[in-house]
ModelCIF file with pLDDT and N, C-alpha, C, O atoms, coordinates in Angstrom:
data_MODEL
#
_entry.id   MODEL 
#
_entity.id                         1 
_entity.type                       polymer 
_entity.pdbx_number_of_molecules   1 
#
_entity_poly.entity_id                      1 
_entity_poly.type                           'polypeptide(L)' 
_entity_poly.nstd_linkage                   no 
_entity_poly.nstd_monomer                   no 
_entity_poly.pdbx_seq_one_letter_code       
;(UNK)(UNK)(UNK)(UNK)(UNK)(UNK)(UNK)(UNK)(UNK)(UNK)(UNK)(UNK)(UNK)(UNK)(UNK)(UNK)
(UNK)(UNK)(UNK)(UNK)(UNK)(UNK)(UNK)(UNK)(UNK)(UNK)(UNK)(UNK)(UNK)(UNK)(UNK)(UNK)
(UNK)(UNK)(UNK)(UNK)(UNK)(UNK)(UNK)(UNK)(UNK)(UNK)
;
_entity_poly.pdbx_seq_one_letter_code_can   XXXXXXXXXXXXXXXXXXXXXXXXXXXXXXXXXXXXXXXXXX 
_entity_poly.pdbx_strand_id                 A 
#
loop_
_entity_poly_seq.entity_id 
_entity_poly_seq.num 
_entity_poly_seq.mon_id 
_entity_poly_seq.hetero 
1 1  UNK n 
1 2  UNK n 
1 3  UNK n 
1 4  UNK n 
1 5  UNK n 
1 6  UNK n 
1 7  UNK n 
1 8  UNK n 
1 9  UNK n 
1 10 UNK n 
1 11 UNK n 
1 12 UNK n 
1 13 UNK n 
1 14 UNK n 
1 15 UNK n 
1 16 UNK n 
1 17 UNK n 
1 18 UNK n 
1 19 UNK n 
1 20 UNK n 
1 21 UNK n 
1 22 UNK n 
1 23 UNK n 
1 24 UNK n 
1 25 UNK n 
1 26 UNK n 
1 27 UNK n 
1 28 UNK n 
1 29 UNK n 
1 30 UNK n 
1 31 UNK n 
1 32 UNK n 
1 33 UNK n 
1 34 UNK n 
1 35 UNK n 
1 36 UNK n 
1 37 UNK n 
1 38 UNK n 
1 39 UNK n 
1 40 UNK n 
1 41 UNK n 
1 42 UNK n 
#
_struct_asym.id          A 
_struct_asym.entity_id   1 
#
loop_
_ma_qa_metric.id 
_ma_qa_metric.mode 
_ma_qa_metric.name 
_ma_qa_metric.software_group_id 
_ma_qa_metric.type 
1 global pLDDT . pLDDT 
2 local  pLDDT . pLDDT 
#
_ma_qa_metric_global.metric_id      1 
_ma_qa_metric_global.metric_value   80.90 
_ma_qa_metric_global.model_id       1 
_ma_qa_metric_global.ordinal_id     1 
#
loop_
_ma_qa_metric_local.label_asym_id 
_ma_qa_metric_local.label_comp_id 
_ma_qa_metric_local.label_seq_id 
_ma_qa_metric_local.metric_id 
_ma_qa_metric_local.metric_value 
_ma_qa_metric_local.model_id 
_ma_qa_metric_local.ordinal_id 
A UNK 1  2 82.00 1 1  
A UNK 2  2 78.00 1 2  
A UNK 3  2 74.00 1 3  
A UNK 4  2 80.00 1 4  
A UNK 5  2 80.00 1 5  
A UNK 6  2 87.00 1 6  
A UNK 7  2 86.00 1 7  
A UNK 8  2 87.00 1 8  
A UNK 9  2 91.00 1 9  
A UNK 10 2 92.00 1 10 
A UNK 11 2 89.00 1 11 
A UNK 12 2 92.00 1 12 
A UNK 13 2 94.00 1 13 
A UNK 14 2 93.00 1 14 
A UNK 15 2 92.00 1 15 
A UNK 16 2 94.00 1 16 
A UNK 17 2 93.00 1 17 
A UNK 18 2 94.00 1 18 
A UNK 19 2 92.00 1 19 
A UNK 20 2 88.00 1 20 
A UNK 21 2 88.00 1 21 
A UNK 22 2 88.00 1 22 
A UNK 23 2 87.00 1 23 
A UNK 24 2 84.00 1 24 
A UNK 25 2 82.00 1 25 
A UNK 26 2 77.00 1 26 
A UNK 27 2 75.00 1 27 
A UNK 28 2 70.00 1 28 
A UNK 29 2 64.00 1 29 
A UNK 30 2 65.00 1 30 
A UNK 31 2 65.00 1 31 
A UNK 32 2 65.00 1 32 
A UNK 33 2 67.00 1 33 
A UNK 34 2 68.00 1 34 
A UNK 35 2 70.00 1 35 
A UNK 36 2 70.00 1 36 
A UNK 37 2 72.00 1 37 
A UNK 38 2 74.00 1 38 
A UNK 39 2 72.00 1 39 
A UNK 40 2 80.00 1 40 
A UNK 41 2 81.00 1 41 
A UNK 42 2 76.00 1 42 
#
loop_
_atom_site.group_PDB 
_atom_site.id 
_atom_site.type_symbol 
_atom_site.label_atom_id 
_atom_site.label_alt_id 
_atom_site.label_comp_id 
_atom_site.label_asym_id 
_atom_site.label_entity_id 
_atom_site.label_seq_id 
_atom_site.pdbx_PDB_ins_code 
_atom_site.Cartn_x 
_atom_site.Cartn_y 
_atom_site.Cartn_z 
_atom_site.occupancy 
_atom_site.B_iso_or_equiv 
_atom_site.pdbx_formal_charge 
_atom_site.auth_seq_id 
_atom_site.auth_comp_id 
_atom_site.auth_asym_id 
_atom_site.auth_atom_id 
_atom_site.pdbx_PDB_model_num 
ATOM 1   N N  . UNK A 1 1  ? -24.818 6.552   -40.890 1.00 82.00 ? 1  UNK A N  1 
ATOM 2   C CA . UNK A 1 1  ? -25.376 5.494   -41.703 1.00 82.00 ? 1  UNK A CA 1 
ATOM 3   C C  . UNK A 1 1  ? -24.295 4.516   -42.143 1.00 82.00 ? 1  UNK A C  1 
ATOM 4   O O  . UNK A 1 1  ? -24.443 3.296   -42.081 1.00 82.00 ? 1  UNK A O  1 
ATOM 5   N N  . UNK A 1 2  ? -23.138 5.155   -42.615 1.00 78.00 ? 2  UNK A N  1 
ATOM 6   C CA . UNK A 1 2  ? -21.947 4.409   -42.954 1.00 78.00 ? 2  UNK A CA 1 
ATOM 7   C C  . UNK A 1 2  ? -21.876 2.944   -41.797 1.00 78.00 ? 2  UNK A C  1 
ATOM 8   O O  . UNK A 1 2  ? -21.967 1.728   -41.968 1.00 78.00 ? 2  UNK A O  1 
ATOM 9   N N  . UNK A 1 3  ? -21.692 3.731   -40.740 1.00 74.00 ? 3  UNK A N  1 
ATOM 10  C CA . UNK A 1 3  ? -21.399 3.127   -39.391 1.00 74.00 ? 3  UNK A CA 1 
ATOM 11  C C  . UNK A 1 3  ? -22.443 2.056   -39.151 1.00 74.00 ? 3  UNK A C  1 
ATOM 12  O O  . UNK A 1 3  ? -22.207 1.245   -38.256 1.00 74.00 ? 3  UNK A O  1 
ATOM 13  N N  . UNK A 1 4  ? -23.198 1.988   -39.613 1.00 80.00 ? 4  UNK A N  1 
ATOM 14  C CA . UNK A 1 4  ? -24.347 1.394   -39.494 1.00 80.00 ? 4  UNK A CA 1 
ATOM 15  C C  . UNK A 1 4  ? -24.665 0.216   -40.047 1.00 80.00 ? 4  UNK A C  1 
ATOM 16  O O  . UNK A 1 4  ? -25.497 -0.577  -39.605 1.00 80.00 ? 4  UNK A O  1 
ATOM 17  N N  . UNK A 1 5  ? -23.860 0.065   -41.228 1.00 80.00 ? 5  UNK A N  1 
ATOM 18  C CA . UNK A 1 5  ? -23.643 -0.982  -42.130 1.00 80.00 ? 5  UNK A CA 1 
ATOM 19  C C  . UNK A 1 5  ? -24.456 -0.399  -43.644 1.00 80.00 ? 5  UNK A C  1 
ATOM 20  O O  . UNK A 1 5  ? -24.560 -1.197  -44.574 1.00 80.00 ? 5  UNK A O  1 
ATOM 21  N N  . UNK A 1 6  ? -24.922 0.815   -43.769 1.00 87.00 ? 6  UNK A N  1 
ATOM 22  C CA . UNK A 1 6  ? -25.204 1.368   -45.165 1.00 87.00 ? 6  UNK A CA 1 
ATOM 23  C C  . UNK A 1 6  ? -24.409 1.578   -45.966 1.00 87.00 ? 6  UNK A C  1 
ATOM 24  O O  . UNK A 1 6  ? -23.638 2.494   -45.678 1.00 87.00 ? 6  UNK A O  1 
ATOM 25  N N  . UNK A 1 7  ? -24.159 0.781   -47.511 1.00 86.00 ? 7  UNK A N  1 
ATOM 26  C CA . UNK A 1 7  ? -23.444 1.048   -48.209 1.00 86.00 ? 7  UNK A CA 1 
ATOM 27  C C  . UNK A 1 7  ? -23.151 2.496   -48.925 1.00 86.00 ? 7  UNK A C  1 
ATOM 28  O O  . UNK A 1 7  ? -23.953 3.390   -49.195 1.00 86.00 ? 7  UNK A O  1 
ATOM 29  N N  . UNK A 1 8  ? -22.200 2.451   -49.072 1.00 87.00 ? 8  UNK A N  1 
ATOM 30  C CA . UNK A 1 8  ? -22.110 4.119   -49.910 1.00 87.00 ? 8  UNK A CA 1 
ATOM 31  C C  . UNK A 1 8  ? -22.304 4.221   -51.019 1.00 87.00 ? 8  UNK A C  1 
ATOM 32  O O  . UNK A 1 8  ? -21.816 5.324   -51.265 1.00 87.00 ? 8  UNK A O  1 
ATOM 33  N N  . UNK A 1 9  ? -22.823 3.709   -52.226 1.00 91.00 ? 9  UNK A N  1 
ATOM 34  C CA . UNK A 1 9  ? -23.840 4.583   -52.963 1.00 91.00 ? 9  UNK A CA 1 
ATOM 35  C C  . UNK A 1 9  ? -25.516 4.466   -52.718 1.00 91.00 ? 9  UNK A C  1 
ATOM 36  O O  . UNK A 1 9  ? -26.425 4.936   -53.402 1.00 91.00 ? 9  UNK A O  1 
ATOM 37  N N  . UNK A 1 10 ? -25.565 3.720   -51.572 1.00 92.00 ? 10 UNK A N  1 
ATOM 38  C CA . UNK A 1 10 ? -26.630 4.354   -50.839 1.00 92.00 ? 10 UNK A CA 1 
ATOM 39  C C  . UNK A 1 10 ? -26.651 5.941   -49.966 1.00 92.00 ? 10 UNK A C  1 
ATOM 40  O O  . UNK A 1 10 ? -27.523 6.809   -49.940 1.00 92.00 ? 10 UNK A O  1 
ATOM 41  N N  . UNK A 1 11 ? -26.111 5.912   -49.698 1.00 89.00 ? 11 UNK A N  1 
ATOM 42  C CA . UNK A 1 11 ? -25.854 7.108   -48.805 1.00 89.00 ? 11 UNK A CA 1 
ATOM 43  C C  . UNK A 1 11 ? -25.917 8.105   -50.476 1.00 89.00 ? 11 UNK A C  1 
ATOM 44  O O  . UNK A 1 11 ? -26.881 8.862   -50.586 1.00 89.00 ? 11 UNK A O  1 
ATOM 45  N N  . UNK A 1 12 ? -25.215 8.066   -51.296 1.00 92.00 ? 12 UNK A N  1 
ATOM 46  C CA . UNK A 1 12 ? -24.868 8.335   -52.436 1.00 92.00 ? 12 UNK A CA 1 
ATOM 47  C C  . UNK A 1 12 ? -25.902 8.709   -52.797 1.00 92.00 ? 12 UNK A C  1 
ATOM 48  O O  . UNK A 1 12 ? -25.914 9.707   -53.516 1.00 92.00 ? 12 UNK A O  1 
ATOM 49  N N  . UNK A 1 13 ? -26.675 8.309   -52.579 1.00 94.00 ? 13 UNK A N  1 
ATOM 50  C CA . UNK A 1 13 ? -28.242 8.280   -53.194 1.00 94.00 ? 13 UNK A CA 1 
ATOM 51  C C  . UNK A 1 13 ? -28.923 9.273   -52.342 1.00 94.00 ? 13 UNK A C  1 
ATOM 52  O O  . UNK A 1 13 ? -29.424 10.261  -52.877 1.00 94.00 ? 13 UNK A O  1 
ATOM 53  N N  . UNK A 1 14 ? -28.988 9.103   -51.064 1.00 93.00 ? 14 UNK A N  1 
ATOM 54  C CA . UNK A 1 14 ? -29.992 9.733   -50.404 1.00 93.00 ? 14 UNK A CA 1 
ATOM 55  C C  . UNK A 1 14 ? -29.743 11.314  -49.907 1.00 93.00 ? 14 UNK A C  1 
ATOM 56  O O  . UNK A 1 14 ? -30.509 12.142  -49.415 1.00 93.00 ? 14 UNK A O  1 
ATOM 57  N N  . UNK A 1 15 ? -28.132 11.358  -50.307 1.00 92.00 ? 15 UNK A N  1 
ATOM 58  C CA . UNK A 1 15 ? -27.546 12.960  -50.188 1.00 92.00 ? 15 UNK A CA 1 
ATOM 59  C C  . UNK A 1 15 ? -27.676 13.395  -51.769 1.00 92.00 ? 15 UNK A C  1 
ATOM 60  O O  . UNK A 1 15 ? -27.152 14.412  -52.222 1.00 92.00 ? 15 UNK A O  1 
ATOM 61  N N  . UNK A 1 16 ? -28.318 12.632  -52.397 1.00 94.00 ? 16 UNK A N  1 
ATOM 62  C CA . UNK A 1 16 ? -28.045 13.743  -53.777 1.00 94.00 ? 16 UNK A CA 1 
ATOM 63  C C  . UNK A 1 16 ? -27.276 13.736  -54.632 1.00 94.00 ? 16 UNK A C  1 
ATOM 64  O O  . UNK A 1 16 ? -27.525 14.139  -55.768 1.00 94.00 ? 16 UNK A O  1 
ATOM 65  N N  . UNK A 1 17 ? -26.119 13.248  -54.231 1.00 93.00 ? 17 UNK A N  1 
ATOM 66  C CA . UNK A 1 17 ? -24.634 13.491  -55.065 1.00 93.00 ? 17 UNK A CA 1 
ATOM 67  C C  . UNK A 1 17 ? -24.843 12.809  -56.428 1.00 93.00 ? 17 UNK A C  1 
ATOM 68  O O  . UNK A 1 17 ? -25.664 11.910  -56.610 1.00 93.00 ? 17 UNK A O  1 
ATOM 69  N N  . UNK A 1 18 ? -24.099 13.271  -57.286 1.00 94.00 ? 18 UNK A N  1 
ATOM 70  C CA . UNK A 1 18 ? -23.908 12.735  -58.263 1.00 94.00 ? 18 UNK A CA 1 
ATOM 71  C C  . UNK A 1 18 ? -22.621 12.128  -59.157 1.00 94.00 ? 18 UNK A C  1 
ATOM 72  O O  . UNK A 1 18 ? -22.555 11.686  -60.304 1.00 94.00 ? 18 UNK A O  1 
ATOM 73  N N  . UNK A 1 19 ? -21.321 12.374  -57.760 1.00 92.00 ? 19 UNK A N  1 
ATOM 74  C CA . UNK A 1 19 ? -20.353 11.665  -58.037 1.00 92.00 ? 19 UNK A CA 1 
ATOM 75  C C  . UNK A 1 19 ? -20.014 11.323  -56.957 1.00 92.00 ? 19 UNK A C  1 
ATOM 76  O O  . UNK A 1 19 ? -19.787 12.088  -56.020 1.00 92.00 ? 19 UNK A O  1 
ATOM 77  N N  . UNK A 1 20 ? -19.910 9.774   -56.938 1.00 88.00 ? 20 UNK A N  1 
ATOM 78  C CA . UNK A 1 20 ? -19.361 9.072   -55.626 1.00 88.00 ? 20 UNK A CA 1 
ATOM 79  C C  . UNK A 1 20 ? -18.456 10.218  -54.935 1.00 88.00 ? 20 UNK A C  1 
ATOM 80  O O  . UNK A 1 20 ? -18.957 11.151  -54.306 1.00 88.00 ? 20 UNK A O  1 
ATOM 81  N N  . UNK A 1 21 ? -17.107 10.049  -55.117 1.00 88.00 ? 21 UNK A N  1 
ATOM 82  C CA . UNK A 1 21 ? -16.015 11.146  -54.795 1.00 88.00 ? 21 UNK A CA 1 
ATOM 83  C C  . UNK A 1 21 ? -16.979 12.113  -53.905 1.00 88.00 ? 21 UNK A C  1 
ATOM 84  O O  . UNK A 1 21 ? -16.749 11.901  -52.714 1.00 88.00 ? 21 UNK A O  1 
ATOM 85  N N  . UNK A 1 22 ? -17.666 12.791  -54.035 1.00 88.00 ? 22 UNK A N  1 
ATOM 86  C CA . UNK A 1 22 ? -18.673 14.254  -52.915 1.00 88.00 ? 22 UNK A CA 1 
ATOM 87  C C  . UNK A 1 22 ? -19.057 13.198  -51.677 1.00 88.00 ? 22 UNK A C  1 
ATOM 88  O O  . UNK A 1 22 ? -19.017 13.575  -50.506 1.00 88.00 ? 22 UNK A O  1 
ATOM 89  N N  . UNK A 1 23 ? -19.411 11.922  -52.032 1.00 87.00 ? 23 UNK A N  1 
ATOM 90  C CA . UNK A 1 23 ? -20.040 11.423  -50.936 1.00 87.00 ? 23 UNK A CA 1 
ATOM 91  C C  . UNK A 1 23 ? -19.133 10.852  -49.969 1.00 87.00 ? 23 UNK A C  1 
ATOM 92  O O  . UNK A 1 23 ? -19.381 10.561  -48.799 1.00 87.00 ? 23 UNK A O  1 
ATOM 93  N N  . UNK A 1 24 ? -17.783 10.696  -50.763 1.00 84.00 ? 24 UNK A N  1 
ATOM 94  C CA . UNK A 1 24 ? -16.482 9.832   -50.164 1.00 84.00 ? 24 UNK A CA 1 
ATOM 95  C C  . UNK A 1 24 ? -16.107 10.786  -49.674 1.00 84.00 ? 24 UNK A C  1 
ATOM 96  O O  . UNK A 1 24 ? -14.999 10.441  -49.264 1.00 84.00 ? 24 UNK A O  1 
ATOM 97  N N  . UNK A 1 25 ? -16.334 12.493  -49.223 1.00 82.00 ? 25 UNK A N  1 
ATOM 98  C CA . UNK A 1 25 ? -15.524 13.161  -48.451 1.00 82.00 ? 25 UNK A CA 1 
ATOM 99  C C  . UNK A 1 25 ? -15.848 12.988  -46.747 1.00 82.00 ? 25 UNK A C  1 
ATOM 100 O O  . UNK A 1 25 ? -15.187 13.211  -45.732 1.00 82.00 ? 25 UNK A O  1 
ATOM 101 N N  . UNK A 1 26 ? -17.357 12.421  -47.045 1.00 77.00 ? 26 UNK A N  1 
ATOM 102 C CA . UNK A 1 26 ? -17.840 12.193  -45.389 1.00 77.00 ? 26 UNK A CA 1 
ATOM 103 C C  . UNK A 1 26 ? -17.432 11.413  -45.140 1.00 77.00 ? 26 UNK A C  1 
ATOM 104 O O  . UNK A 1 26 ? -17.459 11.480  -43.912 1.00 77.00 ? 26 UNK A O  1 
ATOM 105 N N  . UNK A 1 27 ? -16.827 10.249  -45.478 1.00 75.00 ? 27 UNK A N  1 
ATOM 106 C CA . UNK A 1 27 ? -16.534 8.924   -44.724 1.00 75.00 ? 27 UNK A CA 1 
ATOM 107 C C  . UNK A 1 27 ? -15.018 8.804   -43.642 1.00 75.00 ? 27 UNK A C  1 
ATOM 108 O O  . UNK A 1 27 ? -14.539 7.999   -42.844 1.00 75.00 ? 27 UNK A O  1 
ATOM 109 N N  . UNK A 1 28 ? -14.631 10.370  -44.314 1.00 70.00 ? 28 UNK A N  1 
ATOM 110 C CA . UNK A 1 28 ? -13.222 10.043  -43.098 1.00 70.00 ? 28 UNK A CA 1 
ATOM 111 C C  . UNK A 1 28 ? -14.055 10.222  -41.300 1.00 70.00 ? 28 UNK A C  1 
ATOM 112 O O  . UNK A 1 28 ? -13.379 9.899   -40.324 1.00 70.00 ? 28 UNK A O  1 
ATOM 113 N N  . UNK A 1 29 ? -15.063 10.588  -41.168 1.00 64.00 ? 29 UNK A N  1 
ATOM 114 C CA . UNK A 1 29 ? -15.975 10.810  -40.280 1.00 64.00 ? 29 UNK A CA 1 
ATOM 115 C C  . UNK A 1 29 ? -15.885 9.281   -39.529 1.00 64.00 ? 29 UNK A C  1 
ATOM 116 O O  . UNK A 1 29 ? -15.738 9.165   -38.312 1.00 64.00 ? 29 UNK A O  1 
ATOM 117 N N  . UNK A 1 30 ? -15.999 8.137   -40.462 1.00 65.00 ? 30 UNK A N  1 
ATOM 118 C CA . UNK A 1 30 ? -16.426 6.674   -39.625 1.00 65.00 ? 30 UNK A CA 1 
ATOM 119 C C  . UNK A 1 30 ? -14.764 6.030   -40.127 1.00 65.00 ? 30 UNK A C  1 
ATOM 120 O O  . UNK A 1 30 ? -14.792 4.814   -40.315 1.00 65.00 ? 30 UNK A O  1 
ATOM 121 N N  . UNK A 1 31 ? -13.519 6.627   -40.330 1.00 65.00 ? 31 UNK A N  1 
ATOM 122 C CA . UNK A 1 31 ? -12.415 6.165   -40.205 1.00 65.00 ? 31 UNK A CA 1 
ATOM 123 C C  . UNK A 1 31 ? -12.280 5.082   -39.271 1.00 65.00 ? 31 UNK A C  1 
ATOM 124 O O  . UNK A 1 31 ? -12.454 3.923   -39.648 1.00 65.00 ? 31 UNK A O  1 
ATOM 125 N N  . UNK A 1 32 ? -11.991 5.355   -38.107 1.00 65.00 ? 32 UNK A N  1 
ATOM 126 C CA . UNK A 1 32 ? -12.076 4.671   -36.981 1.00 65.00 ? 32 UNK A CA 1 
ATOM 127 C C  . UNK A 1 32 ? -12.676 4.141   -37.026 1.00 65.00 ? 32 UNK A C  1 
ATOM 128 O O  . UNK A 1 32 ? -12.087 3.060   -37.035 1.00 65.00 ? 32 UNK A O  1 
ATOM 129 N N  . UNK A 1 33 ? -14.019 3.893   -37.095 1.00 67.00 ? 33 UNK A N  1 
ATOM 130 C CA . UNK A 1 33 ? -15.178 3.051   -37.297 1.00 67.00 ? 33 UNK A CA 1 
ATOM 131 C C  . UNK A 1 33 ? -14.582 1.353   -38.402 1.00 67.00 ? 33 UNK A C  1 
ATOM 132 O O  . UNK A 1 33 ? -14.324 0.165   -38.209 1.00 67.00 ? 33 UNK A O  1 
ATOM 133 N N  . UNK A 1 34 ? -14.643 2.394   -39.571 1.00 68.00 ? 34 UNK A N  1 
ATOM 134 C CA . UNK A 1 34 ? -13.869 1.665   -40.749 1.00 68.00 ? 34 UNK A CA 1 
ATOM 135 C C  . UNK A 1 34 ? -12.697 0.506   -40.045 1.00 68.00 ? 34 UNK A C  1 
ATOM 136 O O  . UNK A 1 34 ? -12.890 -0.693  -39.847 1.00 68.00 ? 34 UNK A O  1 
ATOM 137 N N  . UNK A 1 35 ? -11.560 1.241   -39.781 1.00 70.00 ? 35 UNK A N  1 
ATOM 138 C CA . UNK A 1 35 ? -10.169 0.631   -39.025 1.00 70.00 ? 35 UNK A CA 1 
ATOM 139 C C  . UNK A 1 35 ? -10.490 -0.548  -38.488 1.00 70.00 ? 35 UNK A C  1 
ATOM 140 O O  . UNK A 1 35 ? -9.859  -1.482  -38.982 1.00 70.00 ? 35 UNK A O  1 
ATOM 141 N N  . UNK A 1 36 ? -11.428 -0.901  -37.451 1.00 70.00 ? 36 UNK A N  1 
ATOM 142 C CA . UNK A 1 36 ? -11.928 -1.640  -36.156 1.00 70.00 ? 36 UNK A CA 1 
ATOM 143 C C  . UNK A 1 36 ? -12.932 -2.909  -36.913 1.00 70.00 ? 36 UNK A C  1 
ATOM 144 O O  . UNK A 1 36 ? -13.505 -3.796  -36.280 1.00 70.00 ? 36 UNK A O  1 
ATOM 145 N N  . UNK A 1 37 ? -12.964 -2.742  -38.288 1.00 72.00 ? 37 UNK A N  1 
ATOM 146 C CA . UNK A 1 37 ? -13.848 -4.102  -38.755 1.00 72.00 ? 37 UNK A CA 1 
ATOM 147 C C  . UNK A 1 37 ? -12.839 -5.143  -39.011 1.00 72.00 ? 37 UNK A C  1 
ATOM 148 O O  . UNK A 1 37 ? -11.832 -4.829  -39.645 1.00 72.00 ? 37 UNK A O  1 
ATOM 149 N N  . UNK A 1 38 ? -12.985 -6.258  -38.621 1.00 74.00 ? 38 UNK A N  1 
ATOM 150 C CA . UNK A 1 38 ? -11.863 -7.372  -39.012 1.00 74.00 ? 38 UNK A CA 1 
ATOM 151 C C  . UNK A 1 38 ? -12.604 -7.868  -39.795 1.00 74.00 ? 38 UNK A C  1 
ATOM 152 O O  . UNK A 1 38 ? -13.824 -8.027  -39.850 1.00 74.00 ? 38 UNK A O  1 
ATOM 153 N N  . UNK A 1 39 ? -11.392 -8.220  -40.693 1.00 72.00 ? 39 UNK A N  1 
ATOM 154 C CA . UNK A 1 39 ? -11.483 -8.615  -42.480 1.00 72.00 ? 39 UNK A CA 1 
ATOM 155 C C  . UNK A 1 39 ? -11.445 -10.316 -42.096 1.00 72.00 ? 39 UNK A C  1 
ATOM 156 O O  . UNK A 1 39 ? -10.625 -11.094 -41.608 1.00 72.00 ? 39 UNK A O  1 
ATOM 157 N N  . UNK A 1 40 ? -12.659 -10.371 -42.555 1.00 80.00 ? 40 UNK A N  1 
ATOM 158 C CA . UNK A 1 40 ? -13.031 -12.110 -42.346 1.00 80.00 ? 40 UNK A CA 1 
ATOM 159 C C  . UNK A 1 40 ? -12.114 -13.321 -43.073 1.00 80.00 ? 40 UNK A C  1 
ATOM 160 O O  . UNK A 1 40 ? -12.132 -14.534 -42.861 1.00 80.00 ? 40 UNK A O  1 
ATOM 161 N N  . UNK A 1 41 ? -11.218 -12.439 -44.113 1.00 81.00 ? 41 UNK A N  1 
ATOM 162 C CA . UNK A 1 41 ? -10.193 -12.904 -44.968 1.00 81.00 ? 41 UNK A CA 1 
ATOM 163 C C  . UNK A 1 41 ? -8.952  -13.509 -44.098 1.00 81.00 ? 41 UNK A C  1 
ATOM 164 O O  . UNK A 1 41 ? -8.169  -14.358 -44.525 1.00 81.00 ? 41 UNK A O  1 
ATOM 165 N N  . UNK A 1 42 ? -8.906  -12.802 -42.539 1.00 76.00 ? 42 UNK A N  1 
ATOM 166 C CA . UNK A 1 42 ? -7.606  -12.479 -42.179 1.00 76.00 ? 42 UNK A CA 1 
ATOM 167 C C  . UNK A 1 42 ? -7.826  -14.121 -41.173 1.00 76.00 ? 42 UNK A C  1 
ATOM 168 O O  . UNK A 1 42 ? -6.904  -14.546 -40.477 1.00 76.00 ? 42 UNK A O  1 
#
């Protein structure tokens, strides 16, 4: 979902969690994913 363009306290939401941090342990999963977006800033 990350990968997908779903924000994370969405995801946040739909796993349950109740502190960001639990939901931020899945995201090293879309690292790479993450890495490969160019920052429209740049």
């Amino acid at each position: 979902m990350l990968e997908q363009g779903t924000d994370l306290r969405s995801i946040q939401s739909l796993l349950g969690h109740n502190n960001l941090s639990t939901t931020e342990i899945y995201t090293h999963v879309a690292n790479n994913f993450i890495k490969n977006i160019k920052n429209p800033l740049d």
